[in-house]
LUMTOR-387001 format. One record per residue (C-alpha): x, y, z. Coordinates in pm, whole numbers, plus 32768, in hexadecimal, padded with zeros to 4 digits. Example, Ala and Ser with C-alpha at 12.3 -4.5 7.8 and 13.67 -1.06 7.14 Angstrom:
2
84CE7E3E830C
85577F9682CA
END
This chain:
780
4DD38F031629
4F4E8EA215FE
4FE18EEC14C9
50208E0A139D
51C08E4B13EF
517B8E001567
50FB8CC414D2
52078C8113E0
53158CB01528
526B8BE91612
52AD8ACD14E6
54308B061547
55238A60160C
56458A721682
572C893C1705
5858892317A7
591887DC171B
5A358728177F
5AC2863416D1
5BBA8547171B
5CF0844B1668
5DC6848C1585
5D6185D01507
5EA786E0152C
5F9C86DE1422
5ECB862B1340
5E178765127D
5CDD872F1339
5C9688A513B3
5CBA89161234
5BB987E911F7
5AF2887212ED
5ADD89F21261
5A9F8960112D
598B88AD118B
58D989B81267
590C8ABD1156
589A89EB1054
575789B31136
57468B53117E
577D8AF812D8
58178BFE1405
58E98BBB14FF
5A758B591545
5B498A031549
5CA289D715FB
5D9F88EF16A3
5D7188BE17FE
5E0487E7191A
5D4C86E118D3
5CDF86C9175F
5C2A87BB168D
5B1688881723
5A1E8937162C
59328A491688
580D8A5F1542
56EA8ACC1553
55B48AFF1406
54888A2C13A4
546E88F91449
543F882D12EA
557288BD1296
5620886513DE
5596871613D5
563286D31291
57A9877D1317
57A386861413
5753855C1331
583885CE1275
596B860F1352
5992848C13AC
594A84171262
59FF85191175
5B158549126C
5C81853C11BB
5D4083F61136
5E2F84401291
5D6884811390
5CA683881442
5B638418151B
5B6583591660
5A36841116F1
595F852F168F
588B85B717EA
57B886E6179A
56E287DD1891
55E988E7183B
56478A5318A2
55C98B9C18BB
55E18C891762
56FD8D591729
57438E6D163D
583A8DC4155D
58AC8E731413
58ED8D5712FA
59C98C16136C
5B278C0313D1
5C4B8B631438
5D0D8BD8159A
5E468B7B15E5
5EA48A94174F
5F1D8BC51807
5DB48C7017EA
5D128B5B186D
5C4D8B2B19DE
5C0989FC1AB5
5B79890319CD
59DB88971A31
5A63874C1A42
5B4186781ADA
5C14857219C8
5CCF846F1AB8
5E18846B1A31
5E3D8575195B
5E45859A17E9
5ED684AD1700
600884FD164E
600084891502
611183931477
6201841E137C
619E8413120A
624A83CF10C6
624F84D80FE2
617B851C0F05
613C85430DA8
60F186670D9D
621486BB0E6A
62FF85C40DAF
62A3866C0C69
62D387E00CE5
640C87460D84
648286C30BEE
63DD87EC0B4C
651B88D50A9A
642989EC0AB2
63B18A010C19
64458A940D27
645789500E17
650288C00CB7
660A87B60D83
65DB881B0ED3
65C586F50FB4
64FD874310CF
63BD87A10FEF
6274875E10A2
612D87CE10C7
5FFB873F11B4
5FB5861C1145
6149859A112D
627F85CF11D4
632285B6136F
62298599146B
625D84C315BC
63F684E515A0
63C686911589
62DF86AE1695
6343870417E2
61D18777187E
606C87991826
5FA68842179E
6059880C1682
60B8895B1603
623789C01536
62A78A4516B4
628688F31771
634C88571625
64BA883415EB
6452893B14D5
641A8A4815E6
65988A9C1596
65518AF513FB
64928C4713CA
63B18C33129C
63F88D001176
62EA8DD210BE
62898CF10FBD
624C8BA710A6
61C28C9911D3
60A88D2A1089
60588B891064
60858B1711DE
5F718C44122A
5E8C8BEC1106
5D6D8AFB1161
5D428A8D0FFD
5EC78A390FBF
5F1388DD0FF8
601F897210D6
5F4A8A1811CF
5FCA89CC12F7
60C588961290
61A988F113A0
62D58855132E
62B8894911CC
63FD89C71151
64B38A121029
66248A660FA6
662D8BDE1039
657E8B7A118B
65BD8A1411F2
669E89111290
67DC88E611A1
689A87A31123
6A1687951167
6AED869110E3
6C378654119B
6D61856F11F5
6D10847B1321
6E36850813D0
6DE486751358
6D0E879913AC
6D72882E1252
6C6287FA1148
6C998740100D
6BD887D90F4A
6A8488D50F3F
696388C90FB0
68E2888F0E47
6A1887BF0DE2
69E786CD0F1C
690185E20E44
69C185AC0D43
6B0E859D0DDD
6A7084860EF4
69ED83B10DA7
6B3A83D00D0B
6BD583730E50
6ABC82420E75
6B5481BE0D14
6CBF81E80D8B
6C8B80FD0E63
6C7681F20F82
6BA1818810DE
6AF982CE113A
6A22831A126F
68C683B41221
67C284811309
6697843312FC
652C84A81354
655F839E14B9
66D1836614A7
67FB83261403
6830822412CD
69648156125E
6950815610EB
6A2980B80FB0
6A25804E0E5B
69427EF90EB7
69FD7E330D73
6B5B7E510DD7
6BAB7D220E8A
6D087DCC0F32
6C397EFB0F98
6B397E4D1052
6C277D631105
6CED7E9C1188
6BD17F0411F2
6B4E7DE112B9
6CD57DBC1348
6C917F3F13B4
6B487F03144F
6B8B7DD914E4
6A797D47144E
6AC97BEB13CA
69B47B681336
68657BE91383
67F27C6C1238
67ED7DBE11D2
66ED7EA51136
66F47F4D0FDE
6641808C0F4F
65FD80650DE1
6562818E0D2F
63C680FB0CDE
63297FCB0CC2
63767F690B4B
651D7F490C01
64977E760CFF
63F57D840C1D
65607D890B5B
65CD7D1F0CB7
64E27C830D38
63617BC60D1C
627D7CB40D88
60FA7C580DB0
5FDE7D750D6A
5FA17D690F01
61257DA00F21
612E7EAF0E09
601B7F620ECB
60EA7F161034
622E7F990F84
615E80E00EF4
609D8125102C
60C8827510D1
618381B411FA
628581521123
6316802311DF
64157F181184
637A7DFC10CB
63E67CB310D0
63E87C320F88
643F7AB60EBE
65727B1C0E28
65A87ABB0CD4
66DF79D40C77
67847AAD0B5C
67817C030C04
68867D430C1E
688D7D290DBA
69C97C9D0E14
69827B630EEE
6A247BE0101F
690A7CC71042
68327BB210C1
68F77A5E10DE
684B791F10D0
66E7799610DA
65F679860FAA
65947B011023
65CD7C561014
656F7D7F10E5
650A7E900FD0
64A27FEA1005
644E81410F39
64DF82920F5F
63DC831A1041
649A84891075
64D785790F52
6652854E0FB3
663583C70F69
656484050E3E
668E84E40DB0
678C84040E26
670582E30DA1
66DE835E0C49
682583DD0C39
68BA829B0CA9
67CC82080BB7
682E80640C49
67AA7FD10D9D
683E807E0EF4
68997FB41025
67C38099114E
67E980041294
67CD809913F7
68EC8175145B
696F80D11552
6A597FCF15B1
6A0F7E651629
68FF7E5D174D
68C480001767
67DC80E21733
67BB819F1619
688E82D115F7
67BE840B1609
6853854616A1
696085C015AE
6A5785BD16BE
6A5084321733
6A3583F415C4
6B8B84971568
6C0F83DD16D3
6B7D82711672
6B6B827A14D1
6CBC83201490
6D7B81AF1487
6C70813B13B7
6C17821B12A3
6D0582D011C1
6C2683FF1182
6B0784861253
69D385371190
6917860B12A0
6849872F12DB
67EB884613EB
667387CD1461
668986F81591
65DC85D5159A
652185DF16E8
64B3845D1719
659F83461668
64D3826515B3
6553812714D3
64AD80B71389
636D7FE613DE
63AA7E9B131E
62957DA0129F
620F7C8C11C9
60D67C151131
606B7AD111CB
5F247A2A114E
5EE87B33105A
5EFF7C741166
5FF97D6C1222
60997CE11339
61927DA6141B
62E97CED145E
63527E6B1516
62847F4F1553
630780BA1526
630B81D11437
61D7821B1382
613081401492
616181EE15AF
60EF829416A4
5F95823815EA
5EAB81951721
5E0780891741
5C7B80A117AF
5C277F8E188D
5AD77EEC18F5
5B297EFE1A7C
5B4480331B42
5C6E80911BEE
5C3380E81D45
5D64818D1DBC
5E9281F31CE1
5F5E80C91C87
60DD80B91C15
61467F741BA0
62BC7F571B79
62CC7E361A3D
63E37D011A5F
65657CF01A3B
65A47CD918CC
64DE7D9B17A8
64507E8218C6
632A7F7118A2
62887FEF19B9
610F807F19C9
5FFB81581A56
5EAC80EF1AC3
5D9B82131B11
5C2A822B1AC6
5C05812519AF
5D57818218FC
5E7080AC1921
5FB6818E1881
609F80531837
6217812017E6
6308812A16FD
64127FF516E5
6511805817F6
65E97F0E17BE
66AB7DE5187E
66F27E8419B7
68567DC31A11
69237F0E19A2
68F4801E1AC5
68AD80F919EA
675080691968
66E680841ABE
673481CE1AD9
6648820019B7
652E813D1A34
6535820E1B6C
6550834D1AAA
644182F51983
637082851AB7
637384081B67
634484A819F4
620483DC19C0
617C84141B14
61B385C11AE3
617C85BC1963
600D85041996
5FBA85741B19
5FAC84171BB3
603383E61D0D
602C82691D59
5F8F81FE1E8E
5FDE80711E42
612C7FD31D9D
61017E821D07
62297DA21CA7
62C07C561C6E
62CD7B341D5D
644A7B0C1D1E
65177BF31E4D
66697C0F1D85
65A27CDC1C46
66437E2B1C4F
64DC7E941BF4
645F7E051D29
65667E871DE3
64EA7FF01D5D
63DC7F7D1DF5
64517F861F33
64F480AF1F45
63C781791ED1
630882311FCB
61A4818C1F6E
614380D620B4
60617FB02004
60E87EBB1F34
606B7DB71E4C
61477C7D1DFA
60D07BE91CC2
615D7A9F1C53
61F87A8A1AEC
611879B91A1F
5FD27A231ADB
606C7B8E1A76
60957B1D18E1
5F1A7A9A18DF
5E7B7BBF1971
5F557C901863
5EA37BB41768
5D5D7BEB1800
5D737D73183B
5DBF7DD216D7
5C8E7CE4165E
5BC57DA0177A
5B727C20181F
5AE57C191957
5A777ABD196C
5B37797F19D2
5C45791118CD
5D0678091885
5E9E789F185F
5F6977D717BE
60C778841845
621177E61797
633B78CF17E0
64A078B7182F
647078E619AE
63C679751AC6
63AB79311C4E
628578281C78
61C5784F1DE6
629A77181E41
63E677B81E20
640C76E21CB1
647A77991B9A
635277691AAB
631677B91965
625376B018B8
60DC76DF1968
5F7376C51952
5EBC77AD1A1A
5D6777CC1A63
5D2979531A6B
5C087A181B2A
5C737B7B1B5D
5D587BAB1CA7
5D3079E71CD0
5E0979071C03
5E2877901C49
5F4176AD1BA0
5E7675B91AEB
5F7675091A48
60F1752319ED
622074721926
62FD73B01A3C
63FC74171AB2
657C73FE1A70
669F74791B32
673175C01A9C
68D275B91ADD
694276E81AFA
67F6779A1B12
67D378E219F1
691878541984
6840776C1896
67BF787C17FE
692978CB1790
699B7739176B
688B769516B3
6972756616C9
68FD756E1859
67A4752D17FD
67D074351746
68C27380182A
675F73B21948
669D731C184B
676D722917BC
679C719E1948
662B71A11991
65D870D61862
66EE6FCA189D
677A6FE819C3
68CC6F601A16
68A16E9B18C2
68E56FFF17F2
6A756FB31827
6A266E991741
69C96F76163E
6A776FC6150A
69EF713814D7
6ADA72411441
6A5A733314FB
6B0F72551650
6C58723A156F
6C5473DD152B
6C0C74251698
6D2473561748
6D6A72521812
6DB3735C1944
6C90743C190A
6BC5733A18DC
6C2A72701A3C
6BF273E01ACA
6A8673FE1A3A
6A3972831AB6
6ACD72D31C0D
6A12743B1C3E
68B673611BBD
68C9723C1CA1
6954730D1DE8
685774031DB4
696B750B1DAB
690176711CFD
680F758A1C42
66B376311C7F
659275641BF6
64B476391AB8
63BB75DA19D7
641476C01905
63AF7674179D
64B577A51723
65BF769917AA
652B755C16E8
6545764215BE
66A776611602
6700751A1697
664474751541
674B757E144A
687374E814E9
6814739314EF
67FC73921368
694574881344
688C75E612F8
692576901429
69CF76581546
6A1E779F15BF
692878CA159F
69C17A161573
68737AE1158D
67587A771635
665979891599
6760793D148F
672877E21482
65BA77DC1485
65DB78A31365
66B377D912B9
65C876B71304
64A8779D126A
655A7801114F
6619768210E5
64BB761D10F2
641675190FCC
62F375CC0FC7
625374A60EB8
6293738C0FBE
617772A81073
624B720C1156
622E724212D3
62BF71CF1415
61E571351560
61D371C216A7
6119712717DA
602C71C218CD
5FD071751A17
5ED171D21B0D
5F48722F1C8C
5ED272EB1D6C
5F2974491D0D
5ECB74111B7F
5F31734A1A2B
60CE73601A3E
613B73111914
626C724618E0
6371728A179D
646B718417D0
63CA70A016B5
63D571CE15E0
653971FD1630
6595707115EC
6520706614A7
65AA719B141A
66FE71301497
667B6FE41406
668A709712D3
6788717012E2
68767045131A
67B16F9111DB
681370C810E3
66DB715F10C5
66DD72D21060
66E273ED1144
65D874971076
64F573781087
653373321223
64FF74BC125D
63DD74AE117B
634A734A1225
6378741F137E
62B575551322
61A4742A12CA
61AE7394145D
61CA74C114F0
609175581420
5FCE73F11478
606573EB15FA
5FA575711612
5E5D74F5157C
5E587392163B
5E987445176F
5D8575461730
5C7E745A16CE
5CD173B31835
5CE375101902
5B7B7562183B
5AB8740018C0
5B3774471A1F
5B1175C21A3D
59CD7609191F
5AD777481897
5A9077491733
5B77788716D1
5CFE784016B3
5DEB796016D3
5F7C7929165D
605679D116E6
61DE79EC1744
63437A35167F
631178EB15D9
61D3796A1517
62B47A5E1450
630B7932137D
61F6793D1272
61DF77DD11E7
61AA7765131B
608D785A13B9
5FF27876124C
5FB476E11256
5F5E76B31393
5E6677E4139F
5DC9772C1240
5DB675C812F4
5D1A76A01428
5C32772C134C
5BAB75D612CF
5B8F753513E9
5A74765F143B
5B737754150D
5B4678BA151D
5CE7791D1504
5D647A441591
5EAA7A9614BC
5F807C05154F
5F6A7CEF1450
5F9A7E6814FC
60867DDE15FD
618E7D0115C2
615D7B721630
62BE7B7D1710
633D7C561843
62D77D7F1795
619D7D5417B8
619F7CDC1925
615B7E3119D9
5FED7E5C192D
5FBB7D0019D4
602D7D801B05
5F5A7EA01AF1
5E2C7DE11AC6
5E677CC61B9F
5E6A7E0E1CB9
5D4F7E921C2A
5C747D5A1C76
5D167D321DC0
5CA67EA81E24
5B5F7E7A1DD1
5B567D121E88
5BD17DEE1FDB
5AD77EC91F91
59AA7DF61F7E
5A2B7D1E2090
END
């Protein structure tokens, strides 16, 4: 007869598990040993190329429960994409442990795509109060992490993720972080980026013009926040890149700044030291408390209050500002010490990149900043603050970048070869598309300055070697002159995709809500190519994967001077002005006619009515502008989408007054005509009526022109779910209304929330508009 202990080991197992997502960097192999110890289990758990593999083995109750356990007790950062498991034969394993990547063998499965990297983390508090603590030895050191906080995605340089594929790899670990990086019960153990004062990377403070520090290492803190209150601009590095910072209530400061950077108006972000300053700054909701203290740490776009420290060039003319927490022990020290708000915008000037390498930030920061507050770890990936807002109660992303990033996206559809899809001209992002992951990137920016293509091209060969994807298919924007479609065709990937731009915002829309069925997209932008060679931006699009029929439209106007509308609101209005009266607008008595000219204005009717430069759009980014000039708001944009939000913000949000538009059936869809719209608010410009209560009265049409046009799109086409979408659905009071009157009328709404509504968002849509496509060749 067997024995009772032959028995009892037959009742073992041993599996073999791999499990994939977001599970290096983010204390999940500690988790694991935990939970296998705690459970008497055997066996090992490591990195590997493309996850975590674990090898356990013990009773099967208890290795049942492990693996209920490792999805559902799995730490607050990681995020278990797939758990696959396969019974093995017994091995003689003594007790559990963890191995490091370099003793690992082929892994028993295959992850497409790699591991995920995991976004970098604000600090925590644990960290933060070592960091303050007089008595410990990280007391004021400002690179203090551990594994659940600090650099991730802008250190690494390959996977697995271990301290030698880092920008760490350089700093050899003293005794007393090597005892806690080696311990499996330290919070430490294995937190790659762990330092401290005798091992890690060191501050310098110095002179722009100066290799010659300015003070200590432990000085630099202090002397940079006494600088700060000087009046001083000082450049700052970062966990992605470089900062601009200044004292945020000096008024002279900031404007030497802005002269510096070249940055006229666009607002500016500020770092205040916790929530309780923001609310002296700012209103701040409980979901936007949460969004400012969440682990991402993005800019938050706040109501600013009208009695507040910020000086008003920070964010001229909008009711807003852009408000973020220290999120790095450095700021957190800095902060304090300054103890007022800090201007913290990207280091860079007008239209580039972000500085990064140390180098080109000395070269392109030197005329801006007077002092330059750096350190000795590279940064290996530049990566801008991710900024958002809450719309309709929740997150939404206006740029998507760190603390977002590269996080993927799991999609419903398969991917059935590799896809790369290259993203639009402005606000670029670029993404991957393998298995059911869709890896949307960082923000890379506008791509007019040379050097932001550079950095597409580059960010796009670091994401293909750091997550193993080798693109097979390259999807991209119907428009040829996009430098990303132009990247496009230079790459050596032989099939190519063209996705056109509103069909591309939709599908966005639909891949983060995992929607596979037929939407309605209602697409309002600033402009995109149309199929017809139009420059639309004001659609209705009847979505079904890969298919996307125009269902309806606003008319269109001629655009003098093509993108230099976007610059010249007074243009668009001059289009719209003409199409609403025709020759009869010389008769009117507008200011806006008086400010422009009597030469430009001949020029503008002359360009219109020979068709000269004067490409036909129905772009609804262009009404918003064409509607700010007419009633004296702006007539020349210095930033993009400054007058549309102008519009927003002048906005009498108490007003029931609206404006009519006309629809009319042909034979391509409901085109929907704005000239009455147009008449009456000149109507009422001319009759003295408020700018707050026209702006206001226009949020009001355009909500009721999106819901009229719906309901009509619904009775012909049976689509019942609505998904907005486009640059122009950053403007809050308008999506948060028109999702509401959606709602009522029985809509299911589709709002962006972890992509952003304009270009940045496009290359997910591009992604999964291939996706569908692939899987329609394949079935055909």
């Amino acid at each position: 007869m067997p024995s009772q202990s032959d028995g009892a080991e037959r009742m073992h197992e041993r599996r073999v598990i791999a499990v994939e997502g977001m599970v290096q960097g983010v204390g999940f192999r500690p988790f694991v040993y935990g939970l296998a110890t705690s459970l008497e289990l055997r066996g090992f758990v490591r990195n590997d190329p493309t996850g975590v593999v674990i090898d356990v083995q013990g009773p099967r109750e208890s290795l049942d429960r492990f693996l209920a356990d490792l999805t559902s007790s799995a730490p607050a950062l990681a995020a278990v994409e797939q758990v696959r498991s396969r019974v093995d034969a017994i091995r003689p394993y003594d007790g559990f442990s963890i191995l490091s990547s370099e003793e690992r063998q082929s892994s028993p499965y295959a992850c497409v795509g790699g591991p995920a990297v995991s976004p970098d983390v604000a600090t925590c508090d644990a960290c933060l109060g070592e960091t303050l603590d007089p008595v410990n030895r990280r007391y004021q050191y400002p690179f203090t992490n551990c594994t659940h906080c600090g650099p991730r995605f802008t250190i690494v340089q390959d996977v697995p993720y271990d301290r030698a594929r880092t920008t760490m790899a350089g700093f050899a670990m003293c005794e007393n972080c090597r005892g806690e990086y080696e311990n499996p019960t330290d919070r430490r153990f294995h937190a790659q980026p762990i330092s401290c004062w005798g091992c890690g990377p060191t501050l310098v403070l110095r002179a722009s013009a100066s290799t010659e520090p300015v003070a200590s290492a432990r000085a630099a803190v202090a002397a940079t926040a006494d600088a700060l209150l000087r009046g001083s601009i000082v450049a700052i590095k970062g966990i992605g890149g470089y900062h601009l910072a200044c004292d945020a209530t000096r008024s002279t400061t900031v404007a030497r700044l802005r002269a510096r950077k070249r940055r006229d108006a666009k607002p500016l972000a500020i770092m205040v030291a916790d929530v309780d300053r923001a609310i002296e700054t700012c209103s701040v909701s409980h979901a936007e408390g949460l969004l400012l203290r969440s682990a991402a740490r993005p800019i938050v776009l706040l109501a600013k209050r009208h009695q507040c420290s910020v000086a008003d060039e920070v964010a001229p003319g909008s009711r807003e500002l852009g408000v973020m927490l220290p999120y790095t022990p450095l700021q957190h020290l800095l902060i304090t010490a300054v103890g007022r708000p800090v201007v913290m915008t990207s280091g860079n000037a007008a239209d580039e990149p972000i500085a990064y390498d140390d180098d080109d930030a000395v070269t392109r920061l030197g005329d801006i900043c007077d002092l330059v507050l750096t350190h000795d770890r590279p940064i290996a990936t530049r990566c801008d603050d991710s900024v958002m807002r809450v719309m309709g109660g929740s997150p939404a992303f206006i740029r998507r970048a760190r603390g977002a990033t590269p996080r993927a996206l799991t999609l419903p559809v398969q991917f059935e070869r590799a896809v790369l899809a290259v993203g639009g001209h402005l606000k670029n992002t670029f993404c991957l598309g393998t298995g059911r992951r869709a890896l949307l990137s960082h923000h890379v920016g506008d791509l007019d300055h040379p050097a932001a293509s550079t950095a597409l091209r580059n960010s796009i060969e670091h994401y293909t070697r750091l997550f193993g994807i080798r693109p097979e298919v390259i999807a991209h924007d119907l428009h040829p002159d996009y430098r990303s479609t132009q990247l496009a065709d230079s790459l050596d990937i032989p099939e190519r995709i063209a996705v056109q731009h509103h069909h591309a915002h939709v599908a966005s829309c639909m891949a983060e809500h995992g929607v596979t069925d037929p939407v309605i997209g209602v697409a309002f932008d600033g402009a995109g190519l149309g199929t017809d060679g139009a420059i639309w931006g004001g659609e209705f699009l009847a979505v079904d994967g890969d298919r996307a029929e125009r269902v309806a439209h606003l008319a269109y106007v001629p655009l003098p001077g093509g993108d230099a509308c976007a610059r010249e609101p007074w243009r668009a209005a001059a289009a719209h002005l003409v199409d609403a009266y025709g020759d009869a607008v010389d008769d009117l008595e507008l200011p806006l006619i008086e400010r422009v000219g009597a030469t430009r204005w001949s020029m503008i009717r002359r360009m219109m009515s020979q068709r000269i430069a004067s490409p036909p759009t129905s772009s609804v980014g262009r009404l918003f502008d064409a509607v700010a000039a007419i009633i004296g708001l702006q007539d020349v944009s210095r930033f993009e989408g400054q007058a549309a939000m102008a519009l927003e913000a002048a906005a009498d949000r108490s007003t029931h007054a609206t404006y009519p538009v006309e629809h009319r059936m042909t034979d391509t869809g409901w085109v929907i005509d704005t000239a009455p719209l147009i008449r009456d608010i000149a109507a009422d410009s001319l009759a003295g009526v408020s700018a707050p209560e026209i702006a206001g009265a226009f949020h009001n049409a355009l909500r009721t022109l999106i819901v009229e046009t719906v309901v009509l799109v619904a009775q012909r086409t049976g689509i019942r779910r609505v998904a907005l979408t486009g640059g122009v659905f950053q403007n809050a009071l308008l999506t948060e209304s028109a999702a509401l009157a959606l709602g009522r009328r029985g809509f299911d709404v589709l709002l962006h929330r972890q992509v952003p509504s304009n270009d940045g968002g496009l290359a997910l849509g591009q992604a999964y508009v291939a996706a569908f496509a692939l899987r329609r060749s394949r079935e055909t």
